[in-house]
LUMMAR-702227 format. One record per residue (C-alpha): x, y, z. Coordinates in nm, 3 decimals. Each point is the difference from the previous one (the first is absolute). Layout:
<nodes>
<<X; Y; Z>>,
...
</nodes>
This chain:
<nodes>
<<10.185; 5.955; 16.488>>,
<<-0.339; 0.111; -0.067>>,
<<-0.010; 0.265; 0.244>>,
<<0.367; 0.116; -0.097>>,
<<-0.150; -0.001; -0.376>>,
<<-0.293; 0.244; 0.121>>,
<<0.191; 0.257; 0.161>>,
<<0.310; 0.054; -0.228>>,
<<-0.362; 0.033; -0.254>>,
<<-0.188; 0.241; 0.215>>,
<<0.358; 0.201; 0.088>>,
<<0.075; 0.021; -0.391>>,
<<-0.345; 0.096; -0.048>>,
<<0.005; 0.280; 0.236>>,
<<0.324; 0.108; -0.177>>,
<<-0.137; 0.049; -0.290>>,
<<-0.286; 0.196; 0.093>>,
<<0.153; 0.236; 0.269>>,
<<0.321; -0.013; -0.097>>,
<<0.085; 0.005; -0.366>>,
<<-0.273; 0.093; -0.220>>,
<<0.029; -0.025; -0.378>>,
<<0.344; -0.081; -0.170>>,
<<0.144; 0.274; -0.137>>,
<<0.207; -0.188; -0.292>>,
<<-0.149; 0.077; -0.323>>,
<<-0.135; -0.367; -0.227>>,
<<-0.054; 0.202; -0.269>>,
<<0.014; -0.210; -0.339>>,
<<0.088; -0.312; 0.221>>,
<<-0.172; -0.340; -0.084>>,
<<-0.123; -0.253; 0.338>>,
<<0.360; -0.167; -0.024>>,
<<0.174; 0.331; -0.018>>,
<<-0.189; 0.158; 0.293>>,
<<0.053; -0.318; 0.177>>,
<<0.353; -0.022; -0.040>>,
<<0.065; 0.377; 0.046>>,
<<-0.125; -0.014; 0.363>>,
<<0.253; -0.262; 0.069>>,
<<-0.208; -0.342; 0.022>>,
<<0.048; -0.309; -0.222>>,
<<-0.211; -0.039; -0.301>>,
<<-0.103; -0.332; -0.200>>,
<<-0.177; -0.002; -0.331>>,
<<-0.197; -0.335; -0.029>>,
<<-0.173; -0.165; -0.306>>,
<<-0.330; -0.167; 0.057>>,
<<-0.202; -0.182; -0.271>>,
<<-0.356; -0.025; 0.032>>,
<<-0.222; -0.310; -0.172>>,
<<-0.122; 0.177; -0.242>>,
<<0.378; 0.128; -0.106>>,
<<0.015; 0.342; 0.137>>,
<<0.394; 0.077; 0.164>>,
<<-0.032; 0.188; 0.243>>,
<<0.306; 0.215; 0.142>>,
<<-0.067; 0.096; 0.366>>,
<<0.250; 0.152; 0.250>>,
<<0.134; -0.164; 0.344>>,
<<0.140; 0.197; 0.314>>,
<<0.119; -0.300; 0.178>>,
<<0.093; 0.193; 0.336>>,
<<0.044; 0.331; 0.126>>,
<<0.278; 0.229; -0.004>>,
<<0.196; -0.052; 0.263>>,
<<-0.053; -0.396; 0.026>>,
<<0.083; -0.291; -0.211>>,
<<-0.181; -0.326; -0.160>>,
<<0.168; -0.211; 0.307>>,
<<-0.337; -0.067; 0.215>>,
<<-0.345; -0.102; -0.212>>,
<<-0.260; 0.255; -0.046>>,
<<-0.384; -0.007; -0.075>>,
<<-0.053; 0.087; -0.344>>,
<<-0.260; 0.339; -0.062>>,
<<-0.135; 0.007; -0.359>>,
<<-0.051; 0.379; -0.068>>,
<<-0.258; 0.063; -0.328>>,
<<-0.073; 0.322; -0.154>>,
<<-0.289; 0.146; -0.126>>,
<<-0.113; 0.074; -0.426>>,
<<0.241; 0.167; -0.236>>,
<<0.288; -0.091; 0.305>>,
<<0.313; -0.170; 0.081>>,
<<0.207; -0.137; 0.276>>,
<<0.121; 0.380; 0.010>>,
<<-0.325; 0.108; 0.236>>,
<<0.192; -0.192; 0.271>>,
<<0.302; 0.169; 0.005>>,
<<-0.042; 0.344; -0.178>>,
<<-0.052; 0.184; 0.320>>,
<<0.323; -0.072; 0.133>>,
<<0.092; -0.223; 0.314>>,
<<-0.159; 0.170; 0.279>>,
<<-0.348; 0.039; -0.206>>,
<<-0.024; -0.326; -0.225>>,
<<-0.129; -0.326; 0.132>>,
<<0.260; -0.197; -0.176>>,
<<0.267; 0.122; 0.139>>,
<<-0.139; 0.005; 0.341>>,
<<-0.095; -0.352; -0.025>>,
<<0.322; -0.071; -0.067>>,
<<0.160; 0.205; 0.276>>,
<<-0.202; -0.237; 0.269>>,
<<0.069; -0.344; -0.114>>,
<<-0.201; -0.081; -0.332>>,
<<0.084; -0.145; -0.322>>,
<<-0.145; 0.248; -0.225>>,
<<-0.138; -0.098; -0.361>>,
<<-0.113; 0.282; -0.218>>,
<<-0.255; -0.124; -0.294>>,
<<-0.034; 0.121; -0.348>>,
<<-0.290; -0.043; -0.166>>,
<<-0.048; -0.130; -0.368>>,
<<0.035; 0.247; -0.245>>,
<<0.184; 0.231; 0.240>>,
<<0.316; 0.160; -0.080>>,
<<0.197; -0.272; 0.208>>,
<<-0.230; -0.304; -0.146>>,
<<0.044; 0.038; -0.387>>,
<<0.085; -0.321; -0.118>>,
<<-0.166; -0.341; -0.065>>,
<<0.111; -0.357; -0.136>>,
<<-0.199; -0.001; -0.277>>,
<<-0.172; 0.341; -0.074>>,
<<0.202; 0.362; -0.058>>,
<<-0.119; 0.319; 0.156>>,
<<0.022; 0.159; -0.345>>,
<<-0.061; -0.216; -0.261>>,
<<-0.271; -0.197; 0.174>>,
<<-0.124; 0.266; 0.182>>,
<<-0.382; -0.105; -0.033>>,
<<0.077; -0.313; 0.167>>,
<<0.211; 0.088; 0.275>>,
<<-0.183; 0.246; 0.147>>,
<<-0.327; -0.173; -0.029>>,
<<0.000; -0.021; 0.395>>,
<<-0.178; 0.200; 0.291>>,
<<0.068; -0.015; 0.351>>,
<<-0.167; -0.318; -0.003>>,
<<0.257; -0.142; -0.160>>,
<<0.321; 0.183; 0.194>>,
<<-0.204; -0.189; 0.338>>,
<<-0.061; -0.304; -0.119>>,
<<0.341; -0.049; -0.218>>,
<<0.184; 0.251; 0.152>>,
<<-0.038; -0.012; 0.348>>,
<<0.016; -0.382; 0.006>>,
<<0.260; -0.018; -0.186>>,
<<0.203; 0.245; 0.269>>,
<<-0.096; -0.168; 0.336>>,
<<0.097; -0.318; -0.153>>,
<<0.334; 0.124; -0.147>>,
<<0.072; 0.208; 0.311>>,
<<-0.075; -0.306; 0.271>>,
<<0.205; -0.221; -0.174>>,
<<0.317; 0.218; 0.039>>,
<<-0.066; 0.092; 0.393>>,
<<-0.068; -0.311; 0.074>>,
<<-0.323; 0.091; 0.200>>,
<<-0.341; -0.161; -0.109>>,
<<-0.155; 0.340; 0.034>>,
<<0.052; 0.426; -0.034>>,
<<-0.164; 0.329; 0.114>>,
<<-0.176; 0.145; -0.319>>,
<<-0.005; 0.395; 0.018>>,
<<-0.229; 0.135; -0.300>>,
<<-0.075; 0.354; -0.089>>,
<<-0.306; 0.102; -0.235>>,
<<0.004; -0.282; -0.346>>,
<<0.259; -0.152; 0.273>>,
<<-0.301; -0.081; 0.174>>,
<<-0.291; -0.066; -0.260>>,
<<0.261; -0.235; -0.188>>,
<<0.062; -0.201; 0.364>>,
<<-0.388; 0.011; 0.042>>,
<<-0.068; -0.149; -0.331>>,
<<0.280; -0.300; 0.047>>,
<<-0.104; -0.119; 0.385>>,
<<-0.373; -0.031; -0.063>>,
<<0.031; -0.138; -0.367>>,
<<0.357; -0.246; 0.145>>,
<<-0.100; -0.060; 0.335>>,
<<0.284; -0.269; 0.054>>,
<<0.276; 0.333; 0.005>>,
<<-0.189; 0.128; 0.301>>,
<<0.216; -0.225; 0.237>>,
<<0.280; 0.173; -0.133>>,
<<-0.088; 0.322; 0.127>>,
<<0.084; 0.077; 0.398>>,
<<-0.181; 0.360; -0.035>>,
<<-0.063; 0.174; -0.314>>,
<<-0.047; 0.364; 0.038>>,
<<-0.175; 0.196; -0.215>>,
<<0.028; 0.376; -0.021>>,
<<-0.255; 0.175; -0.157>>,
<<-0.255; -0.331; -0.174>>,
<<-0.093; 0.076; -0.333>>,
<<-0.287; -0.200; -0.080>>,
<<-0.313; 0.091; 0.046>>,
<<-0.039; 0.337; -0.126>>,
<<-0.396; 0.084; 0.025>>,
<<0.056; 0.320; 0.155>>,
<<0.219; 0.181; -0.268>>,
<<-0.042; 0.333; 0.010>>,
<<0.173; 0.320; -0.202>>,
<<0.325; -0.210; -0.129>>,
<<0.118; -0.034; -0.309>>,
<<-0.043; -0.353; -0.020>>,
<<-0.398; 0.055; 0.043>>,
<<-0.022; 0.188; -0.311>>,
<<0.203; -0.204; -0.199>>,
<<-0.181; -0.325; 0.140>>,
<<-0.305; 0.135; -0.176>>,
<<0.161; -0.046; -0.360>>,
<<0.203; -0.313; 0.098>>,
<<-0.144; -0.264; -0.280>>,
<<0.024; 0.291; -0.254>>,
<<0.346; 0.122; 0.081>>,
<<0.134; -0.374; 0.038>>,
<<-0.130; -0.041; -0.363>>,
<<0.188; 0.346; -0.121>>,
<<0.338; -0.159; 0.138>>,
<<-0.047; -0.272; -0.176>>,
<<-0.059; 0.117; -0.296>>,
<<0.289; 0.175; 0.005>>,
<<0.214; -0.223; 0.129>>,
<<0.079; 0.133; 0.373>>,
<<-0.002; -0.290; 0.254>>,
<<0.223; 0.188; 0.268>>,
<<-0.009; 0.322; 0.166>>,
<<0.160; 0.254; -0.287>>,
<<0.228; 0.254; -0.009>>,
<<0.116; -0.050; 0.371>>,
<<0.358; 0.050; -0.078>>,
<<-0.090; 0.368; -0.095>>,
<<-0.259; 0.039; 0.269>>,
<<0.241; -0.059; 0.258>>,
<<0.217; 0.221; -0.132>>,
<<-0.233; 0.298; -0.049>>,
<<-0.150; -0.043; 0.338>>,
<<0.397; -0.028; 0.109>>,
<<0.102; 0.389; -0.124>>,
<<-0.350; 0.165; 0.034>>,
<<-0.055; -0.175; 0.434>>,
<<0.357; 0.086; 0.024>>,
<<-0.074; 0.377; -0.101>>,
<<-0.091; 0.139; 0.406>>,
<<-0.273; 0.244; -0.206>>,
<<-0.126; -0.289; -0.126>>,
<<-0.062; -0.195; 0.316>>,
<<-0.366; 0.140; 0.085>>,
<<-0.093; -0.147; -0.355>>,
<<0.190; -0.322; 0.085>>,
<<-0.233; -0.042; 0.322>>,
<<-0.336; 0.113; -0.156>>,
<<0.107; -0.320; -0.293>>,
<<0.001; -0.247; 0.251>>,
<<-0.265; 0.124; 0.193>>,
<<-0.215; -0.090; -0.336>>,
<<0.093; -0.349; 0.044>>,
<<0.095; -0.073; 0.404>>,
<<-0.134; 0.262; 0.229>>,
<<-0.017; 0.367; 0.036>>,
<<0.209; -0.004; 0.304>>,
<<0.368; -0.025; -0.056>>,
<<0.165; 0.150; 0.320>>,
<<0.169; -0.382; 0.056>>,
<<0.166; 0.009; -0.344>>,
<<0.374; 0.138; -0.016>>,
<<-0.006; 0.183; -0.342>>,
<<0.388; -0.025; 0.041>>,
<<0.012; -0.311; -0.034>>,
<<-0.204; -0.024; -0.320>>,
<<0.304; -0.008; -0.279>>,
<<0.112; -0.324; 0.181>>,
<<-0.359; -0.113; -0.012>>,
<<-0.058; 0.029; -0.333>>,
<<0.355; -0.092; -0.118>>,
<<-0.169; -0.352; 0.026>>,
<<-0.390; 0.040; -0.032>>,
<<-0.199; -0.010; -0.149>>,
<<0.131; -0.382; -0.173>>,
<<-0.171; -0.165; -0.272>>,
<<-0.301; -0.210; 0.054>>,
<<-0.238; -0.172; -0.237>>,
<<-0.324; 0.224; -0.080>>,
<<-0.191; -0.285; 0.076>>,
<<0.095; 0.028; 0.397>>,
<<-0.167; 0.383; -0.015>>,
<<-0.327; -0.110; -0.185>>,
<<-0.019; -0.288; 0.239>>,
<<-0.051; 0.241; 0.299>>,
<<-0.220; 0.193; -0.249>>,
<<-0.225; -0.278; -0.041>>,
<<-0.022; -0.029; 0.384>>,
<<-0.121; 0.356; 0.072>>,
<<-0.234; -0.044; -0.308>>,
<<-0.123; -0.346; 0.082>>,
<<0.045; 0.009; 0.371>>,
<<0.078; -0.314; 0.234>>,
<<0.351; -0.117; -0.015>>,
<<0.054; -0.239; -0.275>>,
<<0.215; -0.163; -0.299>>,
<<0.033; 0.168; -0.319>>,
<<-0.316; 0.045; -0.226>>,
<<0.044; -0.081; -0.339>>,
<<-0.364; 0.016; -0.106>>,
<<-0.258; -0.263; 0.007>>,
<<0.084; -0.223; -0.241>>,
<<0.369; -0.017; 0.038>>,
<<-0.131; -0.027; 0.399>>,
<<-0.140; -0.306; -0.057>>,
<<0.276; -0.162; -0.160>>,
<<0.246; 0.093; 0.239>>,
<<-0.180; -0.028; 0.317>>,
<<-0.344; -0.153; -0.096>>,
<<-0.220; 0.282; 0.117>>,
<<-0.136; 0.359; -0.148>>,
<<0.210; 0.153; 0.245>>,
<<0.345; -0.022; 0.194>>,
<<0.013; -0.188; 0.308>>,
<<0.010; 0.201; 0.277>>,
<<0.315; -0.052; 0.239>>,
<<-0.113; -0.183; 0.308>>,
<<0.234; 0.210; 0.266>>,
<<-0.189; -0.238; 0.281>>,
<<0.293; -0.281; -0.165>>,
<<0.263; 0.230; 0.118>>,
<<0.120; -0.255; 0.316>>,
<<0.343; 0.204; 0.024>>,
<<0.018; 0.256; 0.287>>,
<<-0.016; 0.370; -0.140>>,
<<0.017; 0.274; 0.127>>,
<<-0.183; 0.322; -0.195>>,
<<0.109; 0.347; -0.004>>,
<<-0.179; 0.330; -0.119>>,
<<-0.025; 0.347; -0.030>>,
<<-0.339; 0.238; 0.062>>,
<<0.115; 0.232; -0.263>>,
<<0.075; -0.275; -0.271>>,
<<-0.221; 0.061; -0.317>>,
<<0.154; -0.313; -0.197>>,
<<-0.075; -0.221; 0.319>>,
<<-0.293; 0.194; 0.145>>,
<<-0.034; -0.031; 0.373>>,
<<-0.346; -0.229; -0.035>>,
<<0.108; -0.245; -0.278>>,
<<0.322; -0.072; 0.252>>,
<<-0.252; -0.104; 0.224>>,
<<-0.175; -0.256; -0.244>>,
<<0.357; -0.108; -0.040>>,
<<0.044; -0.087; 0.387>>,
<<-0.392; -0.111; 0.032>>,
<<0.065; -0.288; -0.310>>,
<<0.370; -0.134; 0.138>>,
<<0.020; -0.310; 0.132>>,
<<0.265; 0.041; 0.281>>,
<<0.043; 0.407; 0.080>>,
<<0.269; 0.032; 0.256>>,
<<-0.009; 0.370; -0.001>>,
<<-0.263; 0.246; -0.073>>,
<<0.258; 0.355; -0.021>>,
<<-0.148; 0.346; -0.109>>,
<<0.282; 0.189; -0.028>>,
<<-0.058; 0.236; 0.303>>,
<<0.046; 0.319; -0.194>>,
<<-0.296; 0.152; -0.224>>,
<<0.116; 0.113; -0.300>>,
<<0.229; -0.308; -0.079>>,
<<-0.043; -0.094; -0.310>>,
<<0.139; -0.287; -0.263>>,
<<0.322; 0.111; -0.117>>,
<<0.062; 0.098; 0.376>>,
<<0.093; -0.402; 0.057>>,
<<0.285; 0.045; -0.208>>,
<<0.144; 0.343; 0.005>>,
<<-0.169; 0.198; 0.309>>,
<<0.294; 0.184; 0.208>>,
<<-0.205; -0.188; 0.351>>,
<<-0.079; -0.340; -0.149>>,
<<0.275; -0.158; 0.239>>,
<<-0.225; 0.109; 0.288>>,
<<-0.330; -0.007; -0.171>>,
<<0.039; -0.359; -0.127>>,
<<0.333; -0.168; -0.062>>,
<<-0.025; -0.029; 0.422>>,
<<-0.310; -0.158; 0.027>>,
<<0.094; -0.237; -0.296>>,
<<0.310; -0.149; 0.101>>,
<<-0.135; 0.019; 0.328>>,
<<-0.280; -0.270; -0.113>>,
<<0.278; -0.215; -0.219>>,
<<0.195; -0.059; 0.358>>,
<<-0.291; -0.129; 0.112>>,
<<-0.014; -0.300; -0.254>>,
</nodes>
């Protein structure tokens, strides 16, 4: 059965790659379930309540296409990166998405939505609106150690297996970092976790946005506050701006140069076709507090928890400063994925990433220079560049 299992996988993924290319169908102004559905696979919406009250909507591919729920499957926990949804994993269409591929050789797929997110706007106690302060008071601390938990204990209890593949991209990965080293007991519930693109230590920041806005990070935290502003603003209008002007062909030069501020200068992986479905879902809303915690960590350096200053410090953690995450507590097999050309997860901090793990399975440059962070998600080669590799290291646990 194994071996079966391994070469209807490697003769799919060949498929894809030789054979098919892109999907030509247009997702434009489709949500994950939409996109899901419209591609002809079975979509579930499940609610999932954290401890601390946050409900969390994420979506579930339970097979692939052409097969049925009738033999038990492994369950793969896909998590997406900051100001993202469950639609990263599915907005590239089937032959380019690792959700639907996933599915296609003999997964359970779960998609996550993180608090705060467009998908994970509710709570038992607090509303989004009203109590807006409050409930998004988190970081990505929080979305690993509520979040995440909450999820691998929700999801195992339905398959029926006492562990699942984790598959995080970018916060996917920080927020997974953050609950196996600080809840060491969910470790044993990981087979693999792979981790594309580790955003943690970020010491070698260089020419991004986020490195000039790190600089003003207490300062800008207290102008949001003052105001009012605990979430990303406005992002219902950014997407839609950035939706006529990148859909504008003169425009697309512009487009390119934009997100060469933030992700590389590179872009010769990135389909700009394919950018109205993209940004028909992202960015989604996240908690302001998740961007200045990241600040704090290219100001501050090291990878730790949130610093709230000294004296509030010491009442929360009994120290001047945060406790750095021990990554050496990390028992759980992973298996680490970058890019050279990634200026949000610089080439040399990956490495401190891999260096601090407990248990590194795989050590994977992505063997093609100018790959860069967004290139995990949307590059037109990432089936051959990585998705390979990775599920070729999950069918080995």
């Amino acid at each position: 059965m194994a071996v079966q299992k391994k070469l209807a996988t490697i003769f799919l993924l060949t498929s894809i790659f030789y054979g098919h290319g892109l999907s030509t169908d247009s997702d434009v102004g489709l949500n994950t379930v939409e996109i899901i559905e419209k591609h002809g696979y079975v979509c579930e919406n499940h609610d999932i309540t954290t401890e601390d009250g946050y409900i969390l909507t994420f979506q579930r591919i339970p097979h692939g296409k052409n097969n049925d729920n009738s033999t038990k499957r492994p369950a793969v926990f896909l998590m997406h990166g900051l100001t993202s949804s469950s639609a990263e994993s599915v907005n590239m269409g089937p032959n380019n998405s690792l959700g639907f591929i996933l599915a296609d050789i003999g997964y359970d797929v779960w998609l996550g939505n993180a608090r705060g997110n467009a998908w994970s706007r509710k709570h038992t106690t607090l509303d989004v609106e009203a109590d807006a302060e409050k409930f998004f008071d988190f970081s990505w601390h929080e979305i690993g150690y509520y979040d995440l938990a909450a999820a691998i204990d929700y999801i195992l209890d339905l398959n029926g297996d006492d562990s699942l593949y984790y598959v995080g991209f970018s916060q996917g990965t920080t927020s997974f970092m953050a609950l196996a080293s600080t809840r060491p007991e969910y470790n044993s519930k990981i087979k693999v976790a792979s981790l594309m693109g580790p955003a943690s230590y970020m010491n070698h920041q260089s020419g991004t946005l986020l490195i000039v806005l790190s600089k003003y990070v207490n300062e800008l935290e207290k102008m949001f506050n003052k105001y009012k502003i605990y979430e990303i603003p406005y992002l219902k209008q950014l997407r839609k701006f950035a939706l006529d002007f990148c859909s504008n062909p003169d425009n697309v030069d512009t487009c390119e140069n934009v997100i060469g501020l933030i992700d590389g200068e590179d872009k010769t992986q990135i389909d700009f076709e394919k950018f109205p479905v993209i940004l028909t879902n992202a960015p989604s809303n996240a908690a302001l507090k998740q961007v200045a915690h990241y600040g704090q960590l290219i100001k501050n350096g090291g990878f730790s928890q949130y610093d709230f200053g000294k004296d509030k410090n010491n009442e929360i953690y009994g120290t001047d400063s945060p406790p750095a995450y021990d990554l050496s507590k990390i028992s759980a097999p992973v298996a680490v994925y970058y890019g050279k050309n990634d200026q949000l997860v610089p080439y040399l901090d990956a490495q401190t990433v891999v260096k601090k793990l407990g248990n590194v399975v795989n050590d994977y440059l992505v063997p093609y220079d100018l790959f860069d962070h967004l290139d995990f998600i949307f590059a037109k080669d990432v089936v051959k560049l990585v998705y390979v590799e990775l599920i070729k290291v999950m069918q080995n646990y």
